[in-house]
PDB file of N, CA, C and O in Angstrom:
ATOM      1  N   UNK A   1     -14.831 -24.120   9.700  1.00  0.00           N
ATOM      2  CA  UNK A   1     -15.315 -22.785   9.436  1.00  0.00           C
ATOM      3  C   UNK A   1     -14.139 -21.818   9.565  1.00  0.00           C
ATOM      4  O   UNK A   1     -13.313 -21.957  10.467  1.00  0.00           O
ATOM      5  N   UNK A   2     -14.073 -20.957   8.769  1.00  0.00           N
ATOM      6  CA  UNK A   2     -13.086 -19.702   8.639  1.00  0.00           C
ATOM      7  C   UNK A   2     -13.850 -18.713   9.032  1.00  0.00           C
ATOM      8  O   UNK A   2     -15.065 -18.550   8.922  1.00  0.00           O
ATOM      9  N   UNK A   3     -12.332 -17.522   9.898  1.00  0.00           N
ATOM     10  CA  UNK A   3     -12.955 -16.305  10.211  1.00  0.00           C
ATOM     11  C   UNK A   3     -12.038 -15.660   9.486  1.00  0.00           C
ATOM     12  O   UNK A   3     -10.845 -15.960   9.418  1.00  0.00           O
ATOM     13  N   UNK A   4     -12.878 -14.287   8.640  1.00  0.00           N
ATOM     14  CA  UNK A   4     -12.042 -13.857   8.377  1.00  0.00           C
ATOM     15  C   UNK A   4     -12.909 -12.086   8.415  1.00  0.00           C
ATOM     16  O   UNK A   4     -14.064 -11.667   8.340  1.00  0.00           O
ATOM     17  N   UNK A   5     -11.360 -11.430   8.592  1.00  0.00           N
ATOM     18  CA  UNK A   5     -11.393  -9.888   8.750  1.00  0.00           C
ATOM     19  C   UNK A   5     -11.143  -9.609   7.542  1.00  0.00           C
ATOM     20  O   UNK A   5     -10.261 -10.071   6.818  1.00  0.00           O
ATOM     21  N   UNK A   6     -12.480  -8.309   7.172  1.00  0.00           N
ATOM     22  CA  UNK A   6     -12.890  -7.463   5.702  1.00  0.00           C
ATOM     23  C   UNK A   6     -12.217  -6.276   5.664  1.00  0.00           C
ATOM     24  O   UNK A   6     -12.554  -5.457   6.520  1.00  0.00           O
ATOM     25  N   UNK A   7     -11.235  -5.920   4.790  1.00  0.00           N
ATOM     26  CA  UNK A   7     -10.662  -4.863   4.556  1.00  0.00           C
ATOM     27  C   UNK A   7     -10.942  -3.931   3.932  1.00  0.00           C
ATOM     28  O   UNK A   7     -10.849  -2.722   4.142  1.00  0.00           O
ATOM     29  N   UNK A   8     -11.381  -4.646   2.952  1.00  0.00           N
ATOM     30  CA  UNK A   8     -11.939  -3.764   1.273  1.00  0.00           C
ATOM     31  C   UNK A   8     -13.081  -4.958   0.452  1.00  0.00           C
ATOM     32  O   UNK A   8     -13.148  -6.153   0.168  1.00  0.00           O
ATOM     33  N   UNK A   9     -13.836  -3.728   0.333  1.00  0.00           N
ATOM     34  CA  UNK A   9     -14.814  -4.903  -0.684  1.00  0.00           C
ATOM     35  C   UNK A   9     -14.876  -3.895  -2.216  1.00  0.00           C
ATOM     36  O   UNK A   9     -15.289  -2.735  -2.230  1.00  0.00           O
ATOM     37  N   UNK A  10     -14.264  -4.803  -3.683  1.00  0.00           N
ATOM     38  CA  UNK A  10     -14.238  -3.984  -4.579  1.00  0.00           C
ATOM     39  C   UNK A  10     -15.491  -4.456  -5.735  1.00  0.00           C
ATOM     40  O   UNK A  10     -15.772  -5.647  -5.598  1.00  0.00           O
ATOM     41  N   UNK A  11     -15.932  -4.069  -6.343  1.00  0.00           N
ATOM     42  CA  UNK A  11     -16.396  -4.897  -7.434  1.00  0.00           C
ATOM     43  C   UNK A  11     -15.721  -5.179  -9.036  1.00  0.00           C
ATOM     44  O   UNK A  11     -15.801  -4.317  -9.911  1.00  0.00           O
ATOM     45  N   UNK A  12     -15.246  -6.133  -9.195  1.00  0.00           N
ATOM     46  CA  UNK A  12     -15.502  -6.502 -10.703  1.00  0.00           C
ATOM     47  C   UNK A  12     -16.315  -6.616 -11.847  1.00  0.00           C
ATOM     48  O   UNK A  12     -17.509  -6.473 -11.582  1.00  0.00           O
ATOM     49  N   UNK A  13     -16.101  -6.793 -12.845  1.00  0.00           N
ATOM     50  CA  UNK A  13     -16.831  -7.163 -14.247  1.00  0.00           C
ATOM     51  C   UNK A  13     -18.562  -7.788 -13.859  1.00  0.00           C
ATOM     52  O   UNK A  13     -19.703  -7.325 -13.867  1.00  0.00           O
ATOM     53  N   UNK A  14     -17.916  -9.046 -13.555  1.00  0.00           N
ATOM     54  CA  UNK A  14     -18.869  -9.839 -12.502  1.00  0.00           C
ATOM     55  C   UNK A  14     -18.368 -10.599 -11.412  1.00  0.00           C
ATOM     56  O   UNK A  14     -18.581 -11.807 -11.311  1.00  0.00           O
ATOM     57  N   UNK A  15     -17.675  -9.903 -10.550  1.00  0.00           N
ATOM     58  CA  UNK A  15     -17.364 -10.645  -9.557  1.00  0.00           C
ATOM     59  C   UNK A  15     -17.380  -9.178  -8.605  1.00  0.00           C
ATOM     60  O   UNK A  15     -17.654  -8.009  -8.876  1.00  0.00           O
ATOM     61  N   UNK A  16     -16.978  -9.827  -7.469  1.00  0.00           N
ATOM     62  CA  UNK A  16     -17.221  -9.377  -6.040  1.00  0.00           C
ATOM     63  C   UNK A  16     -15.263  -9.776  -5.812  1.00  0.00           C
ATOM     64  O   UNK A  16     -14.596 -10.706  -6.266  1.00  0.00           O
ATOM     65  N   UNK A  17     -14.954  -8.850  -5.113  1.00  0.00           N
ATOM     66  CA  UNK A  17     -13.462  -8.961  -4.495  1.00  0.00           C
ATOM     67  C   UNK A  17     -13.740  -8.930  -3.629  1.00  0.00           C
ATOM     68  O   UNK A  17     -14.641  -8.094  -3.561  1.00  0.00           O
ATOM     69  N   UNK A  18     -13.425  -9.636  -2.108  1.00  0.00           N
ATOM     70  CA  UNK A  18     -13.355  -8.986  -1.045  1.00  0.00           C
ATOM     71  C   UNK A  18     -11.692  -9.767  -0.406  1.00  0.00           C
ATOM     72  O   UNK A  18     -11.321 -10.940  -0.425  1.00  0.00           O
ATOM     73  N   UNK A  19     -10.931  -8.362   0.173  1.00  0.00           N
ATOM     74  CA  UNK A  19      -9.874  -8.726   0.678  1.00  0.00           C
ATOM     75  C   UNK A  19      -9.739  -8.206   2.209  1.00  0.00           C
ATOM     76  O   UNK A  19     -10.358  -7.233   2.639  1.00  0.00           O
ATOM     77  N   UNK A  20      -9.041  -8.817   2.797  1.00  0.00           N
ATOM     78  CA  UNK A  20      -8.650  -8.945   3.951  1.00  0.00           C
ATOM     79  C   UNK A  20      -7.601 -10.034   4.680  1.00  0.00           C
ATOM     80  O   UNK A  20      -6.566 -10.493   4.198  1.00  0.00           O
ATOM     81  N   UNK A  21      -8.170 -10.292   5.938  1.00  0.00           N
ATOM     82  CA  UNK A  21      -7.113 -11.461   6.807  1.00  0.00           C
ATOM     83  C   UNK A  21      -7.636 -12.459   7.461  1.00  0.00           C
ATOM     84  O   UNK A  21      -8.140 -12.326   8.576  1.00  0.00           O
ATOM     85  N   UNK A  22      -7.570 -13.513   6.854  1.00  0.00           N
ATOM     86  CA  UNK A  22      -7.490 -14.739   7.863  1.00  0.00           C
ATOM     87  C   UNK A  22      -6.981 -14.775   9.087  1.00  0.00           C
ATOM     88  O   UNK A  22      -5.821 -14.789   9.496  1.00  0.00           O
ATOM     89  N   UNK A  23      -8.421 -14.791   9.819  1.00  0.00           N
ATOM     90  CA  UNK A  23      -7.927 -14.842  11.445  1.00  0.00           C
ATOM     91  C   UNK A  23      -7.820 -16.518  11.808  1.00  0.00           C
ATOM     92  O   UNK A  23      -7.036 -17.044  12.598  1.00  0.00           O
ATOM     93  N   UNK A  24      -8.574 -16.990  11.205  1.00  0.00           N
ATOM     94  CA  UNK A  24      -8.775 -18.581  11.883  1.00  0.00           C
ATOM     95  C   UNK A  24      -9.455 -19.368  11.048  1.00  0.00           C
ATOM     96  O   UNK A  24     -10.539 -18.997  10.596  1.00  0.00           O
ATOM     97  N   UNK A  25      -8.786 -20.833  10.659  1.00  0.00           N
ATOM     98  CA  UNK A  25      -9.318 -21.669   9.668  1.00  0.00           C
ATOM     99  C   UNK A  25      -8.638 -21.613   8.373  1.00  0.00           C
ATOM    100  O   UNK A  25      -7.503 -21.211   8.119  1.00  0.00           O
ATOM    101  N   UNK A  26      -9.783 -22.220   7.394  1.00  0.00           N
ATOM    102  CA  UNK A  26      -8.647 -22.157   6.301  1.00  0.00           C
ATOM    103  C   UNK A  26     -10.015 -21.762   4.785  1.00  0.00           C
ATOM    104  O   UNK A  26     -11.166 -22.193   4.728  1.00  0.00           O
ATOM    105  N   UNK A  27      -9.422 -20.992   3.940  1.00  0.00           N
ATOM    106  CA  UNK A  27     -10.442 -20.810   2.738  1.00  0.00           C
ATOM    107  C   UNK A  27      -9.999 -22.265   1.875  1.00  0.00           C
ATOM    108  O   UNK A  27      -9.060 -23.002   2.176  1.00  0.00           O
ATOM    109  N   UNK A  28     -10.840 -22.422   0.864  1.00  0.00           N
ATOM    110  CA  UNK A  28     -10.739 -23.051  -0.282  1.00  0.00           C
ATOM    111  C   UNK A  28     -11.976 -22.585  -1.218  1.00  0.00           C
ATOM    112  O   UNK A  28     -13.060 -22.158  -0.820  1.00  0.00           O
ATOM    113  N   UNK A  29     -11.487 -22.800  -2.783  1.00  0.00           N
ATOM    114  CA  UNK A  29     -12.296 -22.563  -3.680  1.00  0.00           C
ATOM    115  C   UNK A  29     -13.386 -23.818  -3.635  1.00  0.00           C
ATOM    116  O   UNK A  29     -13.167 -25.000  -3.372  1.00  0.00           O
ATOM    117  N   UNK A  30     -14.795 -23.079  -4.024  1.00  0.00           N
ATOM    118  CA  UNK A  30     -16.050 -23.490  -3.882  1.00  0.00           C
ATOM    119  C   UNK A  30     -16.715 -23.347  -2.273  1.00  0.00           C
ATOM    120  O   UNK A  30     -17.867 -23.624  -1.941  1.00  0.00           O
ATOM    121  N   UNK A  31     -15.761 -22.898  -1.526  1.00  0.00           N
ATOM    122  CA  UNK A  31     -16.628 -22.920  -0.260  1.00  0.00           C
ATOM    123  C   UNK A  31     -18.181 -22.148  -0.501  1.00  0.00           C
ATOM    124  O   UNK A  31     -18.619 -21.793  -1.595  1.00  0.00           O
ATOM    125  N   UNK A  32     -18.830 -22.007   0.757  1.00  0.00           N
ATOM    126  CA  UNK A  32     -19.751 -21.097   0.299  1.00  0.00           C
ATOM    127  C   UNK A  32     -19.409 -19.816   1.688  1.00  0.00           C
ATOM    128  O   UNK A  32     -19.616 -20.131   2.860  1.00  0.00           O
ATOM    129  N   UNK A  33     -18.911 -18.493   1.329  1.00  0.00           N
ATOM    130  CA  UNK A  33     -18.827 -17.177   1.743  1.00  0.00           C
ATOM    131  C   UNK A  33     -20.155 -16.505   2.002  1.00  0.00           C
ATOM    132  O   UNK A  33     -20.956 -16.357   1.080  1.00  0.00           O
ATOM    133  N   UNK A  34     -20.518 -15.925   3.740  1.00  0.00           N
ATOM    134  CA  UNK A  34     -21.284 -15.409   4.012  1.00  0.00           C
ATOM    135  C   UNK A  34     -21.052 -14.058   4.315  1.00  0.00           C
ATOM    136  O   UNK A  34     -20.282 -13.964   5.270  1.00  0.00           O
ATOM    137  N   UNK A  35     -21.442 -12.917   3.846  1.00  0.00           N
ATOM    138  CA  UNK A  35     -20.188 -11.344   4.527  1.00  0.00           C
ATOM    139  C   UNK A  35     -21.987 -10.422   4.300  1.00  0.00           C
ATOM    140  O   UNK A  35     -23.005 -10.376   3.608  1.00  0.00           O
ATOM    141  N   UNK A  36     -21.335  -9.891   5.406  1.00  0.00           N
ATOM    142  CA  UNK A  36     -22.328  -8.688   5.712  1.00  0.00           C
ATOM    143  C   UNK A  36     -21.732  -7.084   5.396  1.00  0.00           C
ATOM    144  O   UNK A  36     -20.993  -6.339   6.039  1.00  0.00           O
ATOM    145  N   UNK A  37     -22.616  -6.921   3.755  1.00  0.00           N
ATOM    146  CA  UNK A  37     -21.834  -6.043   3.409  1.00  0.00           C
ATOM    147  C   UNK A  37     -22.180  -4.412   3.760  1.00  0.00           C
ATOM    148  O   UNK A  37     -21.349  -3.541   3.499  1.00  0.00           O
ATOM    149  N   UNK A  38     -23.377  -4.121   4.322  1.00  0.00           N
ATOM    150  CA  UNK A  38     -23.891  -2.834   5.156  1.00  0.00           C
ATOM    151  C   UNK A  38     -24.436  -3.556   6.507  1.00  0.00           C
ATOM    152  O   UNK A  38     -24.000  -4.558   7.074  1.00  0.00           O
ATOM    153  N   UNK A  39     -25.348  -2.859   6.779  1.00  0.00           N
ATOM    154  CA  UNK A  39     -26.187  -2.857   7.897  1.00  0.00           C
ATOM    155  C   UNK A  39     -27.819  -4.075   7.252  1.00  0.00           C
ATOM    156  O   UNK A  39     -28.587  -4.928   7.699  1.00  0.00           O
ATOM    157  N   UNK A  40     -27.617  -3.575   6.398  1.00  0.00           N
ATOM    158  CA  UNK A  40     -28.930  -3.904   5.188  1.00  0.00           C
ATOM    159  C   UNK A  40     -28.748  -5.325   4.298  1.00  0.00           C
ATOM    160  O   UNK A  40     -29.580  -6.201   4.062  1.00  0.00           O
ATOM    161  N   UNK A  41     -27.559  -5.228   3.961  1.00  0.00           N
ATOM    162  CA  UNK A  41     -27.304  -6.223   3.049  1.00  0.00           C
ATOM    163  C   UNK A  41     -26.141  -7.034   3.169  1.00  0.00           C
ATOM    164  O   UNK A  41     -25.081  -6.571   3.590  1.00  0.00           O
ATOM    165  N   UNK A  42     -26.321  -8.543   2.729  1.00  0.00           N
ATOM    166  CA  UNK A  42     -25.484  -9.382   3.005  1.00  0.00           C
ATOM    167  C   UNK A  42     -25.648  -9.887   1.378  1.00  0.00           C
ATOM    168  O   UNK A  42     -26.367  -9.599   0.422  1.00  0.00           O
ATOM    169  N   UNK A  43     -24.218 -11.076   1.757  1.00  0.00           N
ATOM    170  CA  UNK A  43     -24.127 -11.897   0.184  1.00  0.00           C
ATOM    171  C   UNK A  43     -23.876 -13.081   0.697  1.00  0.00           C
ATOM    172  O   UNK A  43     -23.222 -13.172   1.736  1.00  0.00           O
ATOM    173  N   UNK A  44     -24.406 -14.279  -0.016  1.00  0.00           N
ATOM    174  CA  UNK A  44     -24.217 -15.583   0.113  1.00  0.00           C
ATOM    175  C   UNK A  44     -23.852 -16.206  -1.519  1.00  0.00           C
ATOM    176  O   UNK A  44     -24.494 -16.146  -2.567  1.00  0.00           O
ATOM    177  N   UNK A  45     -22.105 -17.003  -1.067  1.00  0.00           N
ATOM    178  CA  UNK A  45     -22.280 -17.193  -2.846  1.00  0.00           C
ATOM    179  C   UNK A  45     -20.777 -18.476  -2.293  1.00  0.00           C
ATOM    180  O   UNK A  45     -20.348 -18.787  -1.182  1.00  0.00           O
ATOM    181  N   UNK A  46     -20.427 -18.856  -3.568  1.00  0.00           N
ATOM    182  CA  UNK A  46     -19.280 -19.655  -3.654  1.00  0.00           C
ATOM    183  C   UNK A  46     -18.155 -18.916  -3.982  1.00  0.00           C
ATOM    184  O   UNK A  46     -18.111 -18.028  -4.832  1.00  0.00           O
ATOM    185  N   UNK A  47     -16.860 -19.473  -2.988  1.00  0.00           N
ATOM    186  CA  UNK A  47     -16.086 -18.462  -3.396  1.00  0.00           C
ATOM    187  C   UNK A  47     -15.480 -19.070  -4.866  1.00  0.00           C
ATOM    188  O   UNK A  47     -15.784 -20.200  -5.246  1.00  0.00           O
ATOM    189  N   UNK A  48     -14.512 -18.103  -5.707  1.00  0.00           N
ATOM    190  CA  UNK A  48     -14.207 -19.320  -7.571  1.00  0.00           C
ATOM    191  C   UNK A  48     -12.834 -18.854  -7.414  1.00  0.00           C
ATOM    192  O   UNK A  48     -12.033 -19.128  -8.307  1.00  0.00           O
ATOM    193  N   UNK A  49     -12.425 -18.130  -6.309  1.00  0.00           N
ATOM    194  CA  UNK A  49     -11.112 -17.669  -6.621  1.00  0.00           C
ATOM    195  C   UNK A  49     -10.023 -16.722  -5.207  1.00  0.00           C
ATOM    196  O   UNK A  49     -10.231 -15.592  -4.764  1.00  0.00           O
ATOM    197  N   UNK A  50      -9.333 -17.328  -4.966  1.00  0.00           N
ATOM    198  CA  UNK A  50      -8.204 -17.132  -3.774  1.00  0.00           C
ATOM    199  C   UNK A  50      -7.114 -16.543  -4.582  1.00  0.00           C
ATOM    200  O   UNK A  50      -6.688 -16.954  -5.662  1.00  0.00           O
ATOM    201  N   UNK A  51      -6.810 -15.738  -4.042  1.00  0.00           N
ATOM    202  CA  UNK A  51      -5.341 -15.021  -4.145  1.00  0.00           C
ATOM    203  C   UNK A  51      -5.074 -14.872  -2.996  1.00  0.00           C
ATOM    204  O   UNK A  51      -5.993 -14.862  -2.177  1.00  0.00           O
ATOM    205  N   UNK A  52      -3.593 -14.693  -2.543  1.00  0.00           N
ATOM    206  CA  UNK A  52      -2.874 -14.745  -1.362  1.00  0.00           C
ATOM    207  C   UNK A  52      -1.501 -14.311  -1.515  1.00  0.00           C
ATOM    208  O   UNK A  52      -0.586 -14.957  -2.026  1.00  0.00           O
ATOM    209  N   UNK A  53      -1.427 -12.505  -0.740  1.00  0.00           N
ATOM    210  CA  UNK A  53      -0.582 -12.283  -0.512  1.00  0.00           C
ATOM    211  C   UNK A  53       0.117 -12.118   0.743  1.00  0.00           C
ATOM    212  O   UNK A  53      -0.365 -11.298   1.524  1.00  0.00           O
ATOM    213  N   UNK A  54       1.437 -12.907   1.174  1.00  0.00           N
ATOM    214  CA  UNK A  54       1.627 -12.701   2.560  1.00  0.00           C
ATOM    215  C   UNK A  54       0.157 -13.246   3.448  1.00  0.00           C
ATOM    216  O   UNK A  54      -0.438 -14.307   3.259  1.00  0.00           O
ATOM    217  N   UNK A  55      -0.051 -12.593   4.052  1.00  0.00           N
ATOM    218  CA  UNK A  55      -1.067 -12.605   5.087  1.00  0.00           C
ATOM    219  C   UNK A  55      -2.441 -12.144   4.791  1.00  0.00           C
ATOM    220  O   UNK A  55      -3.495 -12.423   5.362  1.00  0.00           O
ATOM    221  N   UNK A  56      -2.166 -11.258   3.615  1.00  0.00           N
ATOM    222  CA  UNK A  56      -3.708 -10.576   2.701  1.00  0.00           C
ATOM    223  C   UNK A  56      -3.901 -11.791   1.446  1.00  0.00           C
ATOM    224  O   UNK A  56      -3.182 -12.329   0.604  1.00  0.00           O
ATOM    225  N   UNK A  57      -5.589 -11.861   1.968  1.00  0.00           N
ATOM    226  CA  UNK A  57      -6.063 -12.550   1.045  1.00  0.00           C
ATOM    227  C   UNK A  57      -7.405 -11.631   0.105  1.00  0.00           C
ATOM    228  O   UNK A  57      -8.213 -10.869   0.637  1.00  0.00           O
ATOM    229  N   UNK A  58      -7.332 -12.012  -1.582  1.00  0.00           N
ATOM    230  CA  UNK A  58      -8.319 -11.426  -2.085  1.00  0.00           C
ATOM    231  C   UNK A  58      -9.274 -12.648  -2.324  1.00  0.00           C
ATOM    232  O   UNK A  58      -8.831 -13.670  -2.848  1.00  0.00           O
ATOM    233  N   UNK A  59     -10.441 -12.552  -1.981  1.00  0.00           N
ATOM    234  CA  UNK A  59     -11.427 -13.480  -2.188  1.00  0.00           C
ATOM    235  C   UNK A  59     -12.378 -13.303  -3.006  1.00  0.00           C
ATOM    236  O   UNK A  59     -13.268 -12.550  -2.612  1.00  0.00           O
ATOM    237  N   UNK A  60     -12.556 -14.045  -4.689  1.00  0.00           N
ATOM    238  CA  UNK A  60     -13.803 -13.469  -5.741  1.00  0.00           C
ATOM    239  C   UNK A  60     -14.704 -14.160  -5.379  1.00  0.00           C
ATOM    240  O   UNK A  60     -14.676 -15.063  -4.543  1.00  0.00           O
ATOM    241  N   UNK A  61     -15.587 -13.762  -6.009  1.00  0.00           N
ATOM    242  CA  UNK A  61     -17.040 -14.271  -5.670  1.00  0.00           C
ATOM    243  C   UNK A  61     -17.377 -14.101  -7.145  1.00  0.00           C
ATOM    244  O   UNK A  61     -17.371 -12.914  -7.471  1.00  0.00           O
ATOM    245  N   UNK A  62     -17.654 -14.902  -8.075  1.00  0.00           N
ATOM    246  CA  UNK A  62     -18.358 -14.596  -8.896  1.00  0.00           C
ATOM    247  C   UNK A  62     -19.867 -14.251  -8.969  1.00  0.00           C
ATOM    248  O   UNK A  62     -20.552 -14.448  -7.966  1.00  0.00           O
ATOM    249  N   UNK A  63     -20.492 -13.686 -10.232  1.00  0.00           N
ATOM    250  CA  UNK A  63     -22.103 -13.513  -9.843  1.00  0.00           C
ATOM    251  C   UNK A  63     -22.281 -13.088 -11.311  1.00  0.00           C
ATOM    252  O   UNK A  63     -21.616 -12.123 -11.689  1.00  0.00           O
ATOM    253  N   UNK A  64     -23.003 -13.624 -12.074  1.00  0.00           N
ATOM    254  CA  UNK A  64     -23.527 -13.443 -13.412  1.00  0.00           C
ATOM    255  C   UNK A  64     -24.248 -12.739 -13.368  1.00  0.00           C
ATOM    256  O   UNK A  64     -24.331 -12.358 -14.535  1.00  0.00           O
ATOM    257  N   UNK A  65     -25.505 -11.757 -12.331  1.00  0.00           N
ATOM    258  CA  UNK A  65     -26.544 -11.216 -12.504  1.00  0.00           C
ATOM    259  C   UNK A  65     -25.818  -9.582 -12.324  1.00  0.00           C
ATOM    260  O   UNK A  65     -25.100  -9.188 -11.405  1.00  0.00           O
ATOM    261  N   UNK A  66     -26.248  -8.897 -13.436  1.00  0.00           N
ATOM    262  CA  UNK A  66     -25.826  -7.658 -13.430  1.00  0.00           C
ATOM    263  C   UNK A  66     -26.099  -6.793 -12.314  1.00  0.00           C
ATOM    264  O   UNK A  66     -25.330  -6.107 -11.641  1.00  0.00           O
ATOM    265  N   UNK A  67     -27.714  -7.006 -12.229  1.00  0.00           N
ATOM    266  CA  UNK A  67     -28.264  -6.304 -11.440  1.00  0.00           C
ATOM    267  C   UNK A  67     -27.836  -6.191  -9.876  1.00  0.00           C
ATOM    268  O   UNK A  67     -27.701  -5.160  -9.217  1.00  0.00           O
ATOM    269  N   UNK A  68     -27.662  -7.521  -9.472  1.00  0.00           N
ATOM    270  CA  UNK A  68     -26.778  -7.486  -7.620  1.00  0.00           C
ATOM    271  C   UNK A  68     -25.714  -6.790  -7.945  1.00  0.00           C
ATOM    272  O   UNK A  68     -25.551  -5.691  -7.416  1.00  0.00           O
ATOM    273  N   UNK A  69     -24.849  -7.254  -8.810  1.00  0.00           N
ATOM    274  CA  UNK A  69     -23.291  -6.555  -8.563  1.00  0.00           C
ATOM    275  C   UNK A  69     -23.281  -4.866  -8.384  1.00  0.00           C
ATOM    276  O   UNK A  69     -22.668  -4.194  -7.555  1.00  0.00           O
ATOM    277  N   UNK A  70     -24.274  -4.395  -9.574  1.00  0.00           N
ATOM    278  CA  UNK A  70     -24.739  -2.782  -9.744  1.00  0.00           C
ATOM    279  C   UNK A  70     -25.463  -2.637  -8.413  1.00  0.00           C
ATOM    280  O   UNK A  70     -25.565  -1.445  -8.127  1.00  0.00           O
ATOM    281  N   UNK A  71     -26.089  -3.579  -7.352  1.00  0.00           N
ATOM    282  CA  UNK A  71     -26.411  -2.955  -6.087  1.00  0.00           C
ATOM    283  C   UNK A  71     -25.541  -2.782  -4.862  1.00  0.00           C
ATOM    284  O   UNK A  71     -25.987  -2.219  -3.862  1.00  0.00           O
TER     285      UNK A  71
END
């Protein structure tokens, strides 16, 4: 299991960015990403895409449904 610290959460086309820092563990593509993105709402999905700069990582999330991403 990975921990990781949320910096920025952006949205894409259809994807979900979220970047930050690996505190502990390790990512890989297809994991499945749990992030609590208010008080209210969370996302559960696979991650499809790692970028890694230095110590900042951007993590996509894809999501085909218009409607979540627009929430």
């Amino acid at each position: 299991m990975a921990e990781f610290q949320v910096t920025q959460t952006l949205r894409r086309d259809k994807a979900f960015i979220i970047k930050g820092i690996l505190l502990e563990g390790r990512l890989s593509k297809g994991m499945e990403i749990h992030v609590f993105l208010n008080n209210s709402l969370q996302l559960t999905s696979g991650i499809t895409e790692i970028r890694k700069d230095k110590d900042h990582y951007d993590i996509v999330i894809g999501c085909s449904d218009q409607d979540e991403i627009e929430l």
